[in-house]
C-alpha positions in Angstrom: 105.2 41.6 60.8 105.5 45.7 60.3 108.5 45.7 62.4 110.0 42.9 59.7 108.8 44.8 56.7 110.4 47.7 58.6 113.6 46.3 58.1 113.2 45.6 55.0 112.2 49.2 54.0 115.1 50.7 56.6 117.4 48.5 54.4 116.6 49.4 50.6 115.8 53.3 51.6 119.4 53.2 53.0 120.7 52.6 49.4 118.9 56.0 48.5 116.6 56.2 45.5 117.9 53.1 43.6 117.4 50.9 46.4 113.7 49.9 45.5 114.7 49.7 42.1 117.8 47.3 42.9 115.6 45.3 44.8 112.6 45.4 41.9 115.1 44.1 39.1 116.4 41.3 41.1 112.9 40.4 41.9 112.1 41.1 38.4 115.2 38.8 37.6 114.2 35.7 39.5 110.4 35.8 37.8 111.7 32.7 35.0 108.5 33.0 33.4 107.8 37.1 33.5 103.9 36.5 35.0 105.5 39.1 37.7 105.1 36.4 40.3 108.0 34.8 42.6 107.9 31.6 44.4 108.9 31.7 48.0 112.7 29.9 46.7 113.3 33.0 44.6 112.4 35.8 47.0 114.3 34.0 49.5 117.1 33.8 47.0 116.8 38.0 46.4 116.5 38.9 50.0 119.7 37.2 50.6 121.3 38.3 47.4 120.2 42.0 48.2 121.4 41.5 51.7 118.5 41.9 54.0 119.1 41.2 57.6 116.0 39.3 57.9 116.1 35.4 58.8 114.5 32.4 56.8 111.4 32.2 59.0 110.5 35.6 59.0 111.1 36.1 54.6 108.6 33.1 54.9 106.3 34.9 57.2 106.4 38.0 54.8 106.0 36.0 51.8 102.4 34.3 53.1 101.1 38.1 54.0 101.6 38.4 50.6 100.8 35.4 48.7 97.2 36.1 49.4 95.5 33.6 47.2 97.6 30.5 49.1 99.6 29.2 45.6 102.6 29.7 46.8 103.2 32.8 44.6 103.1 36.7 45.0 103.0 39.1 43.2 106.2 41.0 43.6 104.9 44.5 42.5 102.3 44.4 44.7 105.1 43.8 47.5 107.5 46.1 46.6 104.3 49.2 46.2 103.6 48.2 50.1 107.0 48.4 51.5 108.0 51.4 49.3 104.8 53.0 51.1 
């Protein structure tokens, strides 16, 4: 899992400073109903649209670390806070 969430961070801190924020928008973007939640569809859909190289299995892997409560929802600041470090 760190070596995954590695990548991810390797990825957005090669865009410089705005890459976090890039990467918060879109998230921010894909929450429909501004609760600052995603489903697992829509961070899917922003980790390909950002163009992380990480596969299907392993955004769904990240996405249960992190939709601690089991609804099938997390909270995407909460995400981005632990990547950004």
């Amino acid at each position: 899992m760190e070596l995954i969430l590695l990548r991810i961070k390797r990825r957005l801190a090669s865009r410089n400073a705005c890459g976090y924020l890039v990467f918060e928008k879109a998230l921010r973007a894909a929450d429909i109903d501004c609760d600052m939640m995603v489903s697992i569809h829509e961070f899917k859909k922003v980790i390909q649209q950002q163009r992380i190289d990480i596969t299907e299995t392993e955004a769904s892997m990240v996405f249960e670390v992190f939709d601690q409560e089991g609804t099938g929802l997390m909270n995407y600041p909460e995400f981005v806070y632990a990547i950004r470090g």
